[in-house]
VEXBAKOL-556233 format. One line per 3 residues: number of its first residue (from 1); their letters; for each residue x, y, z of N, C-alpha, C, CB. Coordinates in nm, 3 decimals, padded with zeros to 5 digits. Glycine has a CB too. Example, Ala and Ser with C-alpha at 12.3 -4.5 7.8 and 13.67 -1.06 7.14 Angstrom:
1	AS	01.319,-00.569,00.780,01.230,-00.450,00.780,01.320,-00.330,00.780,01.131,-00.447,00.905; 01.285,-00.225,00.708,01.367,-00.106,00.714,01.290,00.003,00.787,01.408,-00.060,00.572 $
//
This chain:
1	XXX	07.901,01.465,-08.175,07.837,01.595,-08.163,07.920,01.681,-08.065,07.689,01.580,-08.115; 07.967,01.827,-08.140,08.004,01.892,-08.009,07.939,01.964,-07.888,08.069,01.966,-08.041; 07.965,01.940,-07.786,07.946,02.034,-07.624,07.895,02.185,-07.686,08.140,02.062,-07.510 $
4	XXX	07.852,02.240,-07.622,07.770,02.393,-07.621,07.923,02.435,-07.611,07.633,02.451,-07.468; 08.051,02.432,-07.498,08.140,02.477,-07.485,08.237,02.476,-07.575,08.162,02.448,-07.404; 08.221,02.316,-07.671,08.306,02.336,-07.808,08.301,02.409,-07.874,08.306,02.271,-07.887 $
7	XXX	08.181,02.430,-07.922,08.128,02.539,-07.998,08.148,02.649,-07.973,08.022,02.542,-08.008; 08.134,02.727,-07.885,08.137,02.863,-07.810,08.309,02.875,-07.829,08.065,02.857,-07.621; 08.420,02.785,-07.768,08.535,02.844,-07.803,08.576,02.796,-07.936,08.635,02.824,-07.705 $
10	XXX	08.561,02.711,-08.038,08.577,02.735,-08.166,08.522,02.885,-08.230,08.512,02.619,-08.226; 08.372,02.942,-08.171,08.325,03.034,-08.216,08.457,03.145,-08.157,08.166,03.044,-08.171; 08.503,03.174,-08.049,08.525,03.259,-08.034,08.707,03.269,-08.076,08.461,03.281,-07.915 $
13	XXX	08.739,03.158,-08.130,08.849,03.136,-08.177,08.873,03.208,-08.302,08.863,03.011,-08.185; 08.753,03.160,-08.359,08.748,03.244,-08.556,08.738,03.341,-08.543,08.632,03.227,-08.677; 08.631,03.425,-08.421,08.563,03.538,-08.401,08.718,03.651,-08.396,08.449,03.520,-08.246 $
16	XXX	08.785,03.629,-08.306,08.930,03.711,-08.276,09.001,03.710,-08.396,09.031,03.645,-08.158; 09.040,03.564,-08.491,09.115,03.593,-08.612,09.008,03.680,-08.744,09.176,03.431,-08.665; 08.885,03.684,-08.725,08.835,03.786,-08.815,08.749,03.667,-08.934,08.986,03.898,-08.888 $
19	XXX	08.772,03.530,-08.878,08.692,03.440,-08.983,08.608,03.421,-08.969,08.712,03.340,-09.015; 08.489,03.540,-08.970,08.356,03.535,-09.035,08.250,03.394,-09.078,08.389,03.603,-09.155; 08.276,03.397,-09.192,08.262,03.285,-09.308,08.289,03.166,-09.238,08.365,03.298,-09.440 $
22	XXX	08.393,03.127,-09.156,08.441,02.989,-09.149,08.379,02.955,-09.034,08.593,02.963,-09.149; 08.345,03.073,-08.958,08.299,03.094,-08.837,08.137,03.045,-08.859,08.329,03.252,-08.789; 08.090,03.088,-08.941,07.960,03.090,-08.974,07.898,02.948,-09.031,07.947,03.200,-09.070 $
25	XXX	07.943,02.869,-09.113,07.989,02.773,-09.171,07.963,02.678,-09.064,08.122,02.788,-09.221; 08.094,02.697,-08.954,08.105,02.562,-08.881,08.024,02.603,-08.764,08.265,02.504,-08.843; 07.973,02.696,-08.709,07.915,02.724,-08.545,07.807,02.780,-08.554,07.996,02.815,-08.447 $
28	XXX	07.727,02.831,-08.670,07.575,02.908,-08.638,07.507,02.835,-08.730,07.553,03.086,-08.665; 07.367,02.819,-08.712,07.280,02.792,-08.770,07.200,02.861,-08.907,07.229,02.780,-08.681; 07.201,02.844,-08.963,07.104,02.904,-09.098,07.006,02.945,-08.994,07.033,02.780,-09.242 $
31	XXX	06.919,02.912,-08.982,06.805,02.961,-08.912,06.816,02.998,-08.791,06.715,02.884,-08.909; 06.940,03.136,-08.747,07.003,03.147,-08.652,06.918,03.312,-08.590,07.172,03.134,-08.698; 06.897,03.298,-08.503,06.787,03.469,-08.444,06.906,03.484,-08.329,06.550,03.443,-08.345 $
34	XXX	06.874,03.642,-08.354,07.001,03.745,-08.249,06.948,03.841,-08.231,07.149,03.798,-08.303; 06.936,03.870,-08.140,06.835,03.936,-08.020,06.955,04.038,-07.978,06.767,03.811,-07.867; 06.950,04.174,-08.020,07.091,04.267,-07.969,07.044,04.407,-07.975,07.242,04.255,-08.077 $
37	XXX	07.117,04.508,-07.899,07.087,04.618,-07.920,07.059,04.689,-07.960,07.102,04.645,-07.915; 07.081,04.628,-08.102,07.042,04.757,-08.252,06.973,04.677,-08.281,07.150,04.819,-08.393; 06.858,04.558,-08.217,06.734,04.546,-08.280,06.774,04.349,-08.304,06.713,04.678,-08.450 $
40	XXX	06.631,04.320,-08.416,06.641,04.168,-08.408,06.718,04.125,-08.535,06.490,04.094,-08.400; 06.803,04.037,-08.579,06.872,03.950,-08.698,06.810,03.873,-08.685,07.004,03.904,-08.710; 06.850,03.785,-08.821,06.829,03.677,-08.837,06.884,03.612,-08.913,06.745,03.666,-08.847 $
43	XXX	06.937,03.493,-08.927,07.050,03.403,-09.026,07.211,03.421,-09.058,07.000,03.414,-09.161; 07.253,03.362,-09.116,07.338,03.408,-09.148,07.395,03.546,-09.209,07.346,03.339,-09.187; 07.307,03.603,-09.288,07.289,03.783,-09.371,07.293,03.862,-09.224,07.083,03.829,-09.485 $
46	XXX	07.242,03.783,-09.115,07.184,03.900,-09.038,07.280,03.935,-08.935,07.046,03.870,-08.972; 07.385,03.768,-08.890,07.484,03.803,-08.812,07.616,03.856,-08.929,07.517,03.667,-08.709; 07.652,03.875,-09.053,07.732,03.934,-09.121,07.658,04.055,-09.114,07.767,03.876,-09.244 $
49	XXX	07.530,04.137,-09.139,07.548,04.241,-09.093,07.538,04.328,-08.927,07.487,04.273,-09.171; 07.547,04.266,-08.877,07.623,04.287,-08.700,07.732,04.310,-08.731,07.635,04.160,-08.580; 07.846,04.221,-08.803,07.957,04.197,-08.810,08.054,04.341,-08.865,07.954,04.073,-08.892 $
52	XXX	07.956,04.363,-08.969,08.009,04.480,-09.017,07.985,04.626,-08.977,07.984,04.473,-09.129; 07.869,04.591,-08.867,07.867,04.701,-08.804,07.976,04.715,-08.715,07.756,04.715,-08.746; 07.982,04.620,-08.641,08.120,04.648,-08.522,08.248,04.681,-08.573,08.161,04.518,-08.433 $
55	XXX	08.260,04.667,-08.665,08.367,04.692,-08.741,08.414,04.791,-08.831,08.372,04.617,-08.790; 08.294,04.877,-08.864,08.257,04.999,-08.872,08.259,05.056,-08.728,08.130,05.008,-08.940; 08.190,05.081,-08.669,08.176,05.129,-08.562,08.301,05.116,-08.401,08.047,05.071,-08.554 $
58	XXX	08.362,05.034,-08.440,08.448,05.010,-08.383,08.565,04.937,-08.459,08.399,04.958,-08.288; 08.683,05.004,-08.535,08.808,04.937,-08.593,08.918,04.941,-08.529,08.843,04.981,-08.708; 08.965,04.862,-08.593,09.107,04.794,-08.512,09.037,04.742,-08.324,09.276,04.972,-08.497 $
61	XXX	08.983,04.697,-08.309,08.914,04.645,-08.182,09.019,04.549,-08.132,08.761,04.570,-08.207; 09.076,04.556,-08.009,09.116,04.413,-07.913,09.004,04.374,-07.802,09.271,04.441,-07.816; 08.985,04.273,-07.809,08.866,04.199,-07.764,08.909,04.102,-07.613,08.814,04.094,-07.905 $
64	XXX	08.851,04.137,-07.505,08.899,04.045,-07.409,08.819,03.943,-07.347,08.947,04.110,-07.318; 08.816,03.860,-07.365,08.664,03.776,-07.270,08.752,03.733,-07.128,08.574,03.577,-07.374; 08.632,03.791,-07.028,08.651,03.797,-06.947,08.544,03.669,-06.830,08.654,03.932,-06.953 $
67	XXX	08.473,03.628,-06.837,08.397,03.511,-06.776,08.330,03.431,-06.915,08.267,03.573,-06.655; 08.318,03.291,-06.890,08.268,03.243,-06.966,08.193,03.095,-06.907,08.361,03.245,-07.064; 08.030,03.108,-06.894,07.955,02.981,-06.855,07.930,02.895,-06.946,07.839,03.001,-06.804 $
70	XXX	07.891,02.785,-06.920,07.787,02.721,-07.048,07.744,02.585,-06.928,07.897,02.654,-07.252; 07.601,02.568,-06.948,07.540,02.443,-06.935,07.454,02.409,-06.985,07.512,02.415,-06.849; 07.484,02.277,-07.025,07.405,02.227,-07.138,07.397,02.287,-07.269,07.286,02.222,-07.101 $
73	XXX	07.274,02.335,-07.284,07.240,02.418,-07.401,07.284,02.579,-07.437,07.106,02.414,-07.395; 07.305,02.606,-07.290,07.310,02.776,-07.276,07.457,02.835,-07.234,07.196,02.828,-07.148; 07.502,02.914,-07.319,07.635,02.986,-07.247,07.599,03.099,-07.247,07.777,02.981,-07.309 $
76	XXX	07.695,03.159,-07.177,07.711,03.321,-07.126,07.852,03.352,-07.128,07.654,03.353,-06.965; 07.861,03.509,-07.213,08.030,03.523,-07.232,08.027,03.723,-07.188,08.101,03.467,-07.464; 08.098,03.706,-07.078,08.120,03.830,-07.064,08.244,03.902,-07.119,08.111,03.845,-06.947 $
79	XXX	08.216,04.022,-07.169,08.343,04.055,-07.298,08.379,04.254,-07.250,08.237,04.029,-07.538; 08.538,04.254,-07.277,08.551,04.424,-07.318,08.631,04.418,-07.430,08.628,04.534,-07.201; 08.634,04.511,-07.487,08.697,04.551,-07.620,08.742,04.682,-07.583,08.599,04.552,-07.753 $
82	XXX	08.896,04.692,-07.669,08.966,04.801,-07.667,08.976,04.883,-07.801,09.086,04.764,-07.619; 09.007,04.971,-07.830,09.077,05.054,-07.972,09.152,05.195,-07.914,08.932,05.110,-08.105; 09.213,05.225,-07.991,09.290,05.391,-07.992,09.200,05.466,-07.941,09.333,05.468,-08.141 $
85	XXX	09.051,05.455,-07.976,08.962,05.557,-07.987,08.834,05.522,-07.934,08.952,05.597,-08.116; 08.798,05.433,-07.872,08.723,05.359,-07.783,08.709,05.257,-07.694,08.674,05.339,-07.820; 08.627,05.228,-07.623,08.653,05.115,-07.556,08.448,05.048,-07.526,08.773,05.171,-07.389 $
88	XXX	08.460,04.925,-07.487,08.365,04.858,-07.479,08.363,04.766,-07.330,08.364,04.788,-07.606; 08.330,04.826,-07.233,08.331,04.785,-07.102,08.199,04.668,-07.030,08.329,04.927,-07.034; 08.097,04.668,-07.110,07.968,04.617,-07.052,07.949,04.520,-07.151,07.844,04.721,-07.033 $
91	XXX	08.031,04.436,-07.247,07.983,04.332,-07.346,07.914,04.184,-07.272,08.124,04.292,-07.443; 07.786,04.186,-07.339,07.759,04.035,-07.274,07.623,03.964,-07.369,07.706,04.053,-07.077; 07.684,03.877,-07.374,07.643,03.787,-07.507,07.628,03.621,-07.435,07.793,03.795,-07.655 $
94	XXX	07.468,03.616,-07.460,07.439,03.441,-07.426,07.397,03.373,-07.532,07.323,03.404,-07.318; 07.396,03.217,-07.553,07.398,03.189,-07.670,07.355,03.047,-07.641,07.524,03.221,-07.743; 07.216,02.988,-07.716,07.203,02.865,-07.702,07.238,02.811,-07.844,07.070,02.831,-07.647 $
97	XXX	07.306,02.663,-07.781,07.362,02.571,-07.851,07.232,02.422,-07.878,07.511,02.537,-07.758; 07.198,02.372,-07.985,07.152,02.276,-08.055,07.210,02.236,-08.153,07.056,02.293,-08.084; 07.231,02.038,-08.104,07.298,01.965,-08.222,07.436,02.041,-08.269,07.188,01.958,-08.351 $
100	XXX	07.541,02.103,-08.182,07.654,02.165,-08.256,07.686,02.279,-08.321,07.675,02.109,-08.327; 07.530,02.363,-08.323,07.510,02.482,-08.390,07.469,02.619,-08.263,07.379,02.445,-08.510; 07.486,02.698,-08.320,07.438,02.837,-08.244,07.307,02.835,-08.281,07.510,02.984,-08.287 $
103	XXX	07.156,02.842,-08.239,07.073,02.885,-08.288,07.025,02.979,-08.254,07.017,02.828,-08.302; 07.019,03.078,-08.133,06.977,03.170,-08.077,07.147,03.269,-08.017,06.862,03.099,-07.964; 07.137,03.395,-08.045,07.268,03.466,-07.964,07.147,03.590,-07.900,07.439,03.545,-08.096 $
106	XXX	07.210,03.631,-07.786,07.194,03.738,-07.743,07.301,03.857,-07.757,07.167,03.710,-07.634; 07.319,03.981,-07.786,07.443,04.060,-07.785,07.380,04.176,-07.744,07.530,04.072,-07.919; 07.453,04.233,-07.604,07.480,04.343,-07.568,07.606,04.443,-07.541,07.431,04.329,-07.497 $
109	XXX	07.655,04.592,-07.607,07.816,04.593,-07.538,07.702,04.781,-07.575,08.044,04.503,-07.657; 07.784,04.832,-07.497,07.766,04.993,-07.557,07.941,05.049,-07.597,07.678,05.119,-07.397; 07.931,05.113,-07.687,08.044,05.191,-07.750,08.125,05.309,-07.660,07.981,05.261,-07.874 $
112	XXX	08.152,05.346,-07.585,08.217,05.469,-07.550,08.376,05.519,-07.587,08.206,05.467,-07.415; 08.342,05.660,-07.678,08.480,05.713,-07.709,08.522,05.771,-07.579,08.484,05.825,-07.830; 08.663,05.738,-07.576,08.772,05.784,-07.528,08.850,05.890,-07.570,08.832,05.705,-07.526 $
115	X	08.853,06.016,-07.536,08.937,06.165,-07.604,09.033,06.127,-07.593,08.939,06.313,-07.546 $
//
């Protein structure tokens, strides 16, 4: 069985190359709830559409993680993101881990354009 921490950097390994799907597959749960700014998800449908929001809403993104906890069950990942045309300074996302899976994420970041 993997560590909360395996998981979390496999997740955030796929997360940077853009693998979604493979991401989803091997690190979240089907019956996965995400608790985030634009409201509640749920499952897999629900973190692909997050996914495509940020990506809409923010393209071509470089992503930096900047602290990262985990004990036991629970991590915490503090994050900024860059683009031409925005930036993302306040990202922070906790995430409990069961049996090898994500079952719960938290996500917070706010958007600000840059002139």
């Amino acid at each position: 069985m993997r560590t909360t921490e395996e998981v979390l950097k496999d997740h955030l390994e796929l997360s940077k190359k853009g693998s979604i799907e493979e991401d989803l597959q091997k690190n979240f749960s089907k019956d996965l709830i995400l608790l985030t700014t634009h409201g509640i998800y749920k499952g897999h449908e629900g973190l692909r559409e997050l996914n495509k929001m940020l990506i809409k809403d923010f393209p071509e993104a470089e992503f930096n993680y900047i602290n990262f906890l985990s004990e036991d069950e629970i991590a915490f990942l503090e994050w900024t993101a860059y683009s031409d045309s925005s930036q993302i300074d306040d990202g922070a996302d906790s995430y409990i881990v069961r049996e090898g899976l994500i079952i719960a994420q938290t996500i917070h970041y706010t958007i600000r354009k840059i002139n």
